[in-house]
C-alpha positions in Angstrom: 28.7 -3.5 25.6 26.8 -4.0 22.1 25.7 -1.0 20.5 22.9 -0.6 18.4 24.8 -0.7 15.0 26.4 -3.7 15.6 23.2 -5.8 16.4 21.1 -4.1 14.0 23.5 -2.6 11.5 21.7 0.7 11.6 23.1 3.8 13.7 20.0 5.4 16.1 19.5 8.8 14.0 18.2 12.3 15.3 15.3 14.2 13.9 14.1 17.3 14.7 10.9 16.2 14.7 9.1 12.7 15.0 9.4 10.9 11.4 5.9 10.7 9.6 6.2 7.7 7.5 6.7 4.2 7.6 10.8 3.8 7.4 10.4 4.4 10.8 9.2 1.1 11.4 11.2 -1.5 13.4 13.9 1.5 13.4 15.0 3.2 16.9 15.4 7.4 16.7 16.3 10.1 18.8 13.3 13.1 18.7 15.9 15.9 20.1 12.9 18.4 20.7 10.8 16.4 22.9 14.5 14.8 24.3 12.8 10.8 23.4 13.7 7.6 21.8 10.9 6.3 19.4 10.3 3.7 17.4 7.0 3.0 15.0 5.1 0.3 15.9 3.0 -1.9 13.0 -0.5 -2.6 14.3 -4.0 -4.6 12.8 -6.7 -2.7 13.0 -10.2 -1.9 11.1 -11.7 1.6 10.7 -14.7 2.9 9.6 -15.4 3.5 5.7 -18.1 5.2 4.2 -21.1 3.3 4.5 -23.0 1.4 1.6 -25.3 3.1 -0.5 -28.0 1.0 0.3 -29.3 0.7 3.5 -28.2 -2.9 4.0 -27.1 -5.8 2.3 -28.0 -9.0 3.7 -28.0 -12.7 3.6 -24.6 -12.9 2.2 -24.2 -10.1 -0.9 -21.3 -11.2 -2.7 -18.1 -9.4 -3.3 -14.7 -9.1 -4.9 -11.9 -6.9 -5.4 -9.8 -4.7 -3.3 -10.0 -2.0 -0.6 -9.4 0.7 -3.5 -11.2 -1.3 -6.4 -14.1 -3.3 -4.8 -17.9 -4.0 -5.6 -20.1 -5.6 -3.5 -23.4 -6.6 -5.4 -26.6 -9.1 -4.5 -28.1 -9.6 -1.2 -31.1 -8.8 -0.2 -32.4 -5.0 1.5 -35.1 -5.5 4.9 -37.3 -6.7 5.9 -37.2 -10.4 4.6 -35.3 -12.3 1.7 -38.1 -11.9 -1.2 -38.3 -11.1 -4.8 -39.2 -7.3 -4.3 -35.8 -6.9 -2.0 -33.6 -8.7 -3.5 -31.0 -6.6 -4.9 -29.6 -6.4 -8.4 -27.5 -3.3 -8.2 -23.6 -3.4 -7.7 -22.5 -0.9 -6.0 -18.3 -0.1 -6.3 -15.6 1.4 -3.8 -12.6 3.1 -4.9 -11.1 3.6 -1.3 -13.4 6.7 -0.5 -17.2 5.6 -0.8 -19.3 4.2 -2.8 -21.1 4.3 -6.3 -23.4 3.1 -8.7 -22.3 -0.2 -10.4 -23.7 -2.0 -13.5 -26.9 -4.1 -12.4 -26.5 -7.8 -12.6 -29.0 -10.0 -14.2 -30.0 -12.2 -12.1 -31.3 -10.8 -8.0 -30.8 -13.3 -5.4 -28.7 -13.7 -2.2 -26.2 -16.2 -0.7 -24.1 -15.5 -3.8 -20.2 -16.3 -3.9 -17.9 -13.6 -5.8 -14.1 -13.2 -6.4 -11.4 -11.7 -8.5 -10.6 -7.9 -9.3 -13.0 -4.9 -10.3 -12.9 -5.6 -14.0 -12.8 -9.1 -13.9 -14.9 -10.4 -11.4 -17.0 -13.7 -10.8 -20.4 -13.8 -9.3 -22.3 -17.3 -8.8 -24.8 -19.6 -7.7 -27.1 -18.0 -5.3 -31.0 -18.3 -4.1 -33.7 -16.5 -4.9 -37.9 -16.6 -4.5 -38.2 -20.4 -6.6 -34.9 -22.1 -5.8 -31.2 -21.8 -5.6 -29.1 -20.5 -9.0 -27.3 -21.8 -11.3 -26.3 -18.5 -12.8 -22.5 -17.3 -13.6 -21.9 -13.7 -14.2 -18.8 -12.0 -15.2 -18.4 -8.3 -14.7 -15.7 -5.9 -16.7 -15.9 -3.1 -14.1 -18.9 -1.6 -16.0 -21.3 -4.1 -16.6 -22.2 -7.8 -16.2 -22.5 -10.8 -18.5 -23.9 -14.0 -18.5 -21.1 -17.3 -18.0 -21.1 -20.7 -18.3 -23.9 -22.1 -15.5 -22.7 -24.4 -12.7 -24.0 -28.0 -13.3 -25.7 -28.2 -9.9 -27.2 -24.9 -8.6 -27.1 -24.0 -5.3 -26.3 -21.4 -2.7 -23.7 -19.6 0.0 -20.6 -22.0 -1.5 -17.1 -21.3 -0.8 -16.0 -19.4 -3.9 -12.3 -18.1 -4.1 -10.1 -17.5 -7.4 -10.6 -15.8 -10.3 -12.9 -15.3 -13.5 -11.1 -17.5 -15.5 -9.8 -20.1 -12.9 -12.4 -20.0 -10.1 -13.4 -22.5 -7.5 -17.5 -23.2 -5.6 -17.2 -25.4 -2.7 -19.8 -27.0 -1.1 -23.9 -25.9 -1.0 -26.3 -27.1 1.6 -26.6 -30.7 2.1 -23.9 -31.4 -0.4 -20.0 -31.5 -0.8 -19.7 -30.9 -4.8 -17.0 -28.8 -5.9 -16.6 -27.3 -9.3 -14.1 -25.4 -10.8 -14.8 -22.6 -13.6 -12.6 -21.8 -16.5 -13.8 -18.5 -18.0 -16.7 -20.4 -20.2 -17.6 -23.7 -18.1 -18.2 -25.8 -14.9 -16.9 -29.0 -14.4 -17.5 -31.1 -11.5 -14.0 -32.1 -9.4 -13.4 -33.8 -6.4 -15.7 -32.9 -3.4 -15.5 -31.5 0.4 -14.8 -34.6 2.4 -18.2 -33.6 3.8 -21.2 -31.3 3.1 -20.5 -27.7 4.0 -21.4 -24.3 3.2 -21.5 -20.6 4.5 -17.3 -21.1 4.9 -15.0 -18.4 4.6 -13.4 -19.1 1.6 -10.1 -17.8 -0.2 -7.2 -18.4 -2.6 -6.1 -19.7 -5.9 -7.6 -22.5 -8.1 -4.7 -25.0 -7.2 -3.6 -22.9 -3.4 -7.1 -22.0 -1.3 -8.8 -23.1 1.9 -12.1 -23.0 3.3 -12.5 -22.6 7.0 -15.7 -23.3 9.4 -19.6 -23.9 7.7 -22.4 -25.3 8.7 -24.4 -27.7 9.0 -23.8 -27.3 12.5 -20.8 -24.5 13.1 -17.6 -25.8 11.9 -14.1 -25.6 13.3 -12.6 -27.2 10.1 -9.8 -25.9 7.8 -9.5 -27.7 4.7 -6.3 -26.5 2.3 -7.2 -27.5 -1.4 -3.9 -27.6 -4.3 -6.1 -28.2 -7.3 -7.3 -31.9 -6.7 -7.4 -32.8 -3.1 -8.6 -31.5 -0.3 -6.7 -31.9 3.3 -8.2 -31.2 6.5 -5.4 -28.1 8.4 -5.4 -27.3 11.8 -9.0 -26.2 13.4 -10.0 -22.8 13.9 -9.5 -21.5 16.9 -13.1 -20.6 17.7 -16.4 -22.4 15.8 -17.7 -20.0 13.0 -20.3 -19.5 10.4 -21.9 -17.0 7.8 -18.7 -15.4 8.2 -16.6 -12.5 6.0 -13.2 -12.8 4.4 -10.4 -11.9 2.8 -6.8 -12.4 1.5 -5.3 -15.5 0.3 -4.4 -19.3 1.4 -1.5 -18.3 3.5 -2.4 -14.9 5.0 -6.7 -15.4 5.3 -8.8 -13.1 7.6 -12.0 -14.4 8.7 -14.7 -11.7 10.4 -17.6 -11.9 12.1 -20.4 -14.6 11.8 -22.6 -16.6 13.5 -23.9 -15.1 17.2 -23.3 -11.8 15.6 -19.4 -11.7 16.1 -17.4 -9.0 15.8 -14.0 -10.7 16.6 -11.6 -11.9 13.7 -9.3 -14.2 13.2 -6.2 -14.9 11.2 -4.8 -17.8 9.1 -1.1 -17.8 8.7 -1.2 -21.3 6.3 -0.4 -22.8 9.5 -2.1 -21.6 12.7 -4.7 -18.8 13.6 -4.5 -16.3 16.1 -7.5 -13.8 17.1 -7.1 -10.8 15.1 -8.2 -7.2 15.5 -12.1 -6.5 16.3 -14.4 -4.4 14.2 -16.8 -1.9 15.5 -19.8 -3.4 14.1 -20.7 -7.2 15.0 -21.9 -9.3 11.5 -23.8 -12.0 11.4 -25.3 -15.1 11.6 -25.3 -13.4 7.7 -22.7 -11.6 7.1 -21.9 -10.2 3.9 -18.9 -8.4 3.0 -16.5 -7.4 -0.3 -14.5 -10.2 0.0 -11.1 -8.7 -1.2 -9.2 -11.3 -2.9 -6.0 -9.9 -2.9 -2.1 -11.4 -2.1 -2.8 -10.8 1.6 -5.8 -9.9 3.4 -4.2 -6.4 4.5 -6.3 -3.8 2.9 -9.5 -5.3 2.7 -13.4 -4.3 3.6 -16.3 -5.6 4.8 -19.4 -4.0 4.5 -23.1 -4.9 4.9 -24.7 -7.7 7.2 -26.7 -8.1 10.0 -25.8 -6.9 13.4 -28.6 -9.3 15.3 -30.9 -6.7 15.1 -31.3 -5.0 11.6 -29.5 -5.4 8.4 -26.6 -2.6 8.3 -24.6 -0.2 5.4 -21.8 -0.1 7.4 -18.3 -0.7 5.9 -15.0 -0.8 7.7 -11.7 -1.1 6.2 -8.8 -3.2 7.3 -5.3 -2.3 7.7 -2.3 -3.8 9.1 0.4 -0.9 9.2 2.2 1.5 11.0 -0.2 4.4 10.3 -3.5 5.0 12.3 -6.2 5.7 9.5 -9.1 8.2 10.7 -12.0 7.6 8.9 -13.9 10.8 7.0 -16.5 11.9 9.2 -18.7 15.1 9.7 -18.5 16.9 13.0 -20.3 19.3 14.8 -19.5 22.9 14.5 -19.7 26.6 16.2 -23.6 27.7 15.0 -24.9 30.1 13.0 -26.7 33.4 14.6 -29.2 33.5 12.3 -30.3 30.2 11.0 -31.8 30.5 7.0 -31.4 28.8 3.9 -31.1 29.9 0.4 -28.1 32.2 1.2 -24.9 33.1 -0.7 -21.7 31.6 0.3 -18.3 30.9 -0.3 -14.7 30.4 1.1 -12.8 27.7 2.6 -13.0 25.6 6.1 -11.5 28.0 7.9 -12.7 31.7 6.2 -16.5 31.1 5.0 -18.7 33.4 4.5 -22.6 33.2 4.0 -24.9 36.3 3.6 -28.7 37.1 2.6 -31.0 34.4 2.6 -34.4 33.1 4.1 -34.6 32.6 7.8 -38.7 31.2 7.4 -40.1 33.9 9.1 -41.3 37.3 8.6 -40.4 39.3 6.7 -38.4 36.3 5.2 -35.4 37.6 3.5 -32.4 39.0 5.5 -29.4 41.0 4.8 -26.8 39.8 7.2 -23.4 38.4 7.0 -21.8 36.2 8.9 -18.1 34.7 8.7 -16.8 31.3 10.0 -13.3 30.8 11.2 -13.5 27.3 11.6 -14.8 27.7 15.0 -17.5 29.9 15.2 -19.6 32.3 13.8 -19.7 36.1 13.7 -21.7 38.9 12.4 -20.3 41.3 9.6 -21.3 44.3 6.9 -25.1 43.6 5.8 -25.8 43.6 2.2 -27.8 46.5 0.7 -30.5 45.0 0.6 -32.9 42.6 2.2 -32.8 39.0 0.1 -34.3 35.5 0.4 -32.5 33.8 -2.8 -28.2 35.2 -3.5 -25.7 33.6 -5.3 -22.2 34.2 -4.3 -18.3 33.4 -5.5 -14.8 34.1 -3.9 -13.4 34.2 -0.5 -13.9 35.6 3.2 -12.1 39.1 2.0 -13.2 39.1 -1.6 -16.7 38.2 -2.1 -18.9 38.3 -4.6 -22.7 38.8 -4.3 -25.2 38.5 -6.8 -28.5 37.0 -8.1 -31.0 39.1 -6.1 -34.6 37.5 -5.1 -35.6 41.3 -4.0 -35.2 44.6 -6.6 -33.3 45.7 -8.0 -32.4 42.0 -8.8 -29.9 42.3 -11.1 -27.3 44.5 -9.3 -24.2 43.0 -8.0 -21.8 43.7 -4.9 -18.2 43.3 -3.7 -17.2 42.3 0.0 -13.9 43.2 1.3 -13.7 41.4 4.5 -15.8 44.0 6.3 -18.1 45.9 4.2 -20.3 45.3 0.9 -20.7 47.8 -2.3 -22.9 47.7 -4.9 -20.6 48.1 -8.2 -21.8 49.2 -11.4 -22.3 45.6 -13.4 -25.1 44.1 -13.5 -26.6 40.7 -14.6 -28.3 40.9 -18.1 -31.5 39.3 -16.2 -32.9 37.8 -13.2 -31.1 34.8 -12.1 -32.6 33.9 -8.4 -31.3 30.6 -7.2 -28.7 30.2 -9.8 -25.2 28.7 -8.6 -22.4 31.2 -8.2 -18.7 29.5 -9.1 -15.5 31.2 -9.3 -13.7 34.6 -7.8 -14.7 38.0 -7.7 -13.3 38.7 -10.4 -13.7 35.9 -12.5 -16.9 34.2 -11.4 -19.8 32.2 -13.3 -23.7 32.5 -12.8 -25.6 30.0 -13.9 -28.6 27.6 -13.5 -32.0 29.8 -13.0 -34.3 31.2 -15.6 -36.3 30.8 -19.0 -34.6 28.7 -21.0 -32.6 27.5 -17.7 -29.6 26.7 -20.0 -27.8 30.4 -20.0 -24.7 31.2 -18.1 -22.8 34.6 -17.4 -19.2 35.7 -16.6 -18.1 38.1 -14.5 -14.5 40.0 -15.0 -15.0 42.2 -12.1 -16.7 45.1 -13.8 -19.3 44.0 -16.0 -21.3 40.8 -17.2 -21.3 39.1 -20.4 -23.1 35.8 -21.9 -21.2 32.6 -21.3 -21.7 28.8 -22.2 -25.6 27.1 -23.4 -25.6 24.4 -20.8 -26.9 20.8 -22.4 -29.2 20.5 -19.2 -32.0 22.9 -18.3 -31.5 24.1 -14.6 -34.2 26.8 -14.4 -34.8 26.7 -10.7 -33.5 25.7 -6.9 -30.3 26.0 -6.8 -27.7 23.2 -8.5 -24.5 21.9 -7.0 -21.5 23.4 -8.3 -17.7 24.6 -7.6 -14.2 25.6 -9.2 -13.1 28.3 -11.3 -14.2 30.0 -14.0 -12.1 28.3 -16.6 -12.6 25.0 -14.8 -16.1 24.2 -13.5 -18.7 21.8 -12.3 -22.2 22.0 -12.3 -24.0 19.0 -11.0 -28.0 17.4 -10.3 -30.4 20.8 -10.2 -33.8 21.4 -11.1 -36.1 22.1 -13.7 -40.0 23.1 -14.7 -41.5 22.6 -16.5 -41.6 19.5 -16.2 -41.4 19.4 -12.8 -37.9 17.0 -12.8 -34.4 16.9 -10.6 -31.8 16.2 -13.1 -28.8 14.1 -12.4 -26.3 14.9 -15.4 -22.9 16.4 -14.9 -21.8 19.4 -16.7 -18.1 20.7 -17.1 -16.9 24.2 -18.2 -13.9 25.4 -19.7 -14.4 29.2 -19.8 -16.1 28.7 -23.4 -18.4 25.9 -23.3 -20.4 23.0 -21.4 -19.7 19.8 -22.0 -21.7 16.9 -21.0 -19.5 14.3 -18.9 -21.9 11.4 -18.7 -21.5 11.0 -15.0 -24.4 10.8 -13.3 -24.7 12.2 -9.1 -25.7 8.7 -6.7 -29.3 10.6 -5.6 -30.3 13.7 -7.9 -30.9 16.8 -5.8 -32.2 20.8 -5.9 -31.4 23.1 -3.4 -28.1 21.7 -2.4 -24.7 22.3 -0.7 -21.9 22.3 -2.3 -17.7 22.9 -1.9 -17.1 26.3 -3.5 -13.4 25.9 -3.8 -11.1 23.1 -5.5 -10.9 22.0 -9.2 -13.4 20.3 -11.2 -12.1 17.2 -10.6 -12.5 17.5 -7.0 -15.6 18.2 -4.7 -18.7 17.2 -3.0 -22.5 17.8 -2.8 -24.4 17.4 0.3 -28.0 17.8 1.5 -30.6 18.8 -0.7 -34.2 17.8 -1.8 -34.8 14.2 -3.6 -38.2 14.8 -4.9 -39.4 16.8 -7.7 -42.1 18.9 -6.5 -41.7 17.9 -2.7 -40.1 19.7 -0.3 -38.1 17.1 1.6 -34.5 16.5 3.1 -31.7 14.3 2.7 -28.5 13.6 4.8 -26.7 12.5 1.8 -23.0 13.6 1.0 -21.7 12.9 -2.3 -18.4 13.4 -3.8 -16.5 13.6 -6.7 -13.3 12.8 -8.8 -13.7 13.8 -12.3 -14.4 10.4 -12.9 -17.4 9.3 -10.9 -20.0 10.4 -8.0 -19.4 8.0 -5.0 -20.9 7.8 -1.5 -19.0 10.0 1.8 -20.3 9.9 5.0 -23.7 11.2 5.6 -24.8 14.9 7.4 -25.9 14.4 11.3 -28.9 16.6 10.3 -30.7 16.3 6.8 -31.3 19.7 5.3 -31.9 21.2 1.9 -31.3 24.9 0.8 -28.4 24.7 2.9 -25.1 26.7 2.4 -21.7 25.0 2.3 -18.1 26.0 1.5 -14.6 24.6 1.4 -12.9 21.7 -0.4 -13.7 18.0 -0.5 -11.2 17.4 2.2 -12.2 19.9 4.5 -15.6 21.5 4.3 -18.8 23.0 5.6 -22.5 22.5 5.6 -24.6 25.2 7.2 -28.0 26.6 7.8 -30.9 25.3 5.4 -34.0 24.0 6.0 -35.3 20.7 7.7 -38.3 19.1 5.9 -41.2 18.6 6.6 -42.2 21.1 8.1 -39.3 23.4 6.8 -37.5 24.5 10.3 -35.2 26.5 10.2 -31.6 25.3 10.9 -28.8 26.8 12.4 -26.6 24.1 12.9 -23.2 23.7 11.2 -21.0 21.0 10.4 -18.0 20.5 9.7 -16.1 17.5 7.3 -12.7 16.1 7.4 -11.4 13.6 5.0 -9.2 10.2 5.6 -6.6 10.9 7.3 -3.3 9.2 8.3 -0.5 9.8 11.1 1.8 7.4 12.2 1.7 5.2 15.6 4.7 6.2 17.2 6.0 4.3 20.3 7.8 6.0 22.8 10.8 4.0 24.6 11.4 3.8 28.0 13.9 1.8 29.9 11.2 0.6 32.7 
């Protein structure tokens, strides 16, 4: 009989345990402990990705890019395609969520896009008054103005790149024109009118499948002069989403609302994986022009009903991505906002706070184990505003709303006692970063711009922050050498900043990175670096007292989008890293109700999709 090493030239290895990455693939083991033969399996699939910033964009936004370097930009936002909703912003995905792009110059919908982050294309386009002309090349930070097509119009086929780009087609007409980094010129056209194809490729390799008028089953290959009709699609389709390139070309969703896909091998097309969300008859998507159409995203559209922000990511692999998502945890005993906390997903810790009703300050402490919640040493005193640094067994509480104000206390996993330092003033509401021995108080007051470090003992002046912060708690976490301290509030004036600060254990230094929505009162991770965590909740209105559901996180780079809270709250505790973390307690606007519910966040994840074989 054949063995295995003979036909595959490979001997059937044993592990331990099952392999976790993708040289399993194609490859037979042994998994002694569980007494198996297993094999990874490679499999197309979409999964959810954090949803757009916006809440929609429709009618065809355009896109380019990749699944870890993409902007989607244009469209319009509900309830109809006019001037006052179409959309100028750009909004850009770096494989996590979403952020704040440069504007481009011109609004308007049914655009076309392609090429990379810093060198992508958008053109033509509608808008209130008539279709567009316009070309607009964007560097990754902002946009420019290009050469204008010679024949404006709207939802083309565009594929290639900014310097060697292709539009094919508009309604009621078969022009083509090909772009060169500066200018249009006019080459041979679509042997008929077409638009709102999936479109994708290369200058001199791309294709251009389905349109209207009508809904089109065609497949036209194009090498740089002539067009030649391919084998039909398999299924009639308009308004649809793309990706990919001439020879490996994913086309999603469309007209009736589809959710199906299907896939163009340069030869035939076979019905591909299904997303969650169905997109159409206007779907828009990042179209991610890339050498295959593995690791693209579509996001945006219109699911028959409303215009969505939903994104979903697409993957063809062995690994089965889980997208970040909040999740309902164990809650609290005593629901209240404004409390100190700190610790990590599994060992948090939140104590004081205001539970809205009489006498509206508490002393209690409650620990988290991941799980649930339960009751622990009380603070000395009563208080509706604490600040607090360090873990579940070494805590830190400080930043009094109730006298003395200034005194501060240590928590050894059971039991809290006041210690002799204590803050030079009053600092109610202020952010609390660090350990407790090494821990930072900062953002409350007149000016608004001091800070003070703890060394376990005794308090001394820190930092001048560049932004005053002289009320409602900021956003803030890492260490005291290493810190962030993000959005806040100040008054007078009455104004929700959305700067960026870092620390270095001597001074604040202004990054220039400004949070997506600025927020007071808000959540934050207390552990990780200051590259590395995440603001959620809050109030969005100076002056107001209002809620949002709003997550954002951040790399040391840039604020982008992350899946948003079930429940909207501000003054809400949170603790943890940006990978795993919790948001707790707070207050639900208007109306200011009291919350008690927790929840609990889990970043992307990957495992592999491990088949078991069996000999029936």
């Amino acid at each position: 009989m054949t063995d295995y090493k003979t036909l595959k030239g490979k001997r059937v290895k044993t592990f331990a345990t099952d392999l976790d990455n993708e040289q399993a693939e194609g490859q037979i083991f042994y998994q002694s402990t569980a007494g198996k033969f297993k094999t990874a399996v490679s499999g197309d699939a979409f999964s959810s990705a954090t949803p757009l910033i916006n809440s929609g964009r429709d009618e065809r936004a355009g896109g380019a890019g990749t699944q870890t370097a993409g902007i989607s930009f244009g469209g319009v936002i509900p309830p109809a395609a006019s001037a006052p909703n179409s959309v100028v912003t750009t909004e850009e995905y770096n494989g996590s969520g979403w952020s704040a792009g440069g504007n481009i110059p011109q609004g308007g919908w049914n655009m076309a896009g392609c090429g990379p982050l810093t060198a992508a294309l958008g053109f033509s386009g509608v808008y209130p008054g008539g279709n567009l002309n316009n070309t607009n090349e964007y560097n990754g930070t902002s946009w420019t103005a290009g050469g204008n097509l010679n024949t404006a119009g709207r939802a083309g086929g565009g594929f290639g790149t900014q310097t060697a780009a292709v539009n094919a087609g508009r309604p009621g007409s078969a022009i083509v024109e090909e772009y060169n980094g500066t200018s249009w010129s006019e080459v041979n056209d679509l042997p008929a009118a077409n638009y709102m194809q999936a479109a994708a490729g290369s200058q001199t390799a791309g294709t251009v499948a389905g349109g209207q008028p009508g809904t089109s089953q065609d497949v036209l290959g194009y090498d740089g002069t002539n067009w030649t009709a391919l084998t039909d699609l398999n299924e009639a389709r308009n308004s649809t989403s793309y990706a990919g390139d001439q020879n490996d070309f994913l086309i999603m969703g469309g007209n009736n609302n589809l959710a199906t896909t299907t896939l163009w091998n340069g030869t035939t097309h076979t019905a591909n994986a299904t997303m969650a969300n169905g997109r159409g008859p206007t779907g828009s998507a990042t179209n991610a022009i890339q050498p295959t159409a593995n690791g693209s995203i579509v996001s945006g559209g219109y699911n028959g009903s409303t215009t969505i922000n939903a994104a979903e990511e697409y993957n063809r692999s062995v690994n089965t991505i889980t997208a970040a998502a909040w999740a309902s945890g164990g809650n609290m005993n005593t629901g209240r906002g404004t409390a100190g906390d700190c610790g990590t997903y599994l060992a948090g810790l939140v104590f004081g706070g205001n539970p809205i009703a009489a006498p509206y300050q508490v002393s209690l402490t409650e620990e988290y184990n991941g799980t649930s919640w339960t009751e622990s040493g009380d603070l000395a005193q009563d208080s509706a505003d604490v600040s607090g640094a360090g873990t579940q067994t070494a805590a830190l509480a400080f930043a009094f709303s109730s006298s003395p104000t200034t005194i501060t206390q240590h928590y050894d996993g059971s039991t809290w006692t006041t210690v002799p330092g204590t803050l030079p003033t009053t600092q109610g509401q202020a952010r609390g970063i660090g350990t407790q021995t090494a821990a930072i108080s900062v953002g409350y007051g007149s000016p608004g711009t001091d800070s003070y470090e703890y060394d376990g003992s005794s308090w001394t002046s820190g930092g001048t922050l560049n932004n005053k912060r002289s009320a409602q708690k900021p956003g803030g976490w890492g260490i005291q050498t290493a810190a962030i301290l993000a959005s806040g509030y100040q008054s007078p004036p009455a104004t929700i900043i959305s700067n960026t600060e870092t620390y270095d254990g001597t001074s604040w230094t202004e990054t220039g990175h400004s949070v997506i929505t600025p927020v007071k009162r808000t959540a934050a991770t207390t552990a990780g670096t200051n590259s590395d965590g995440m603001l959620n909740g809050g109030g969005y209105e100076a002056g107001s007292n209002n809620s949002t559901a709003a997550t954002q996180g951040y790399n040391g780079t840039s604020w982008f989008s992350q899946p948003s809270l079930a429940t909207a709250r501000t003054n809400g505790q949170g603790f943890g890293t940006s990978t795993n973390a919790v948001s707790c307690g707070g207050n639900a606007y208007p109306g200011g109700t009291v919350i008690n519910a927790t929840e609990e966040f889990t970043g992307e994840t990957t495992s592999i999709n491990l088949k078991t074989i069996t000999d029936s």
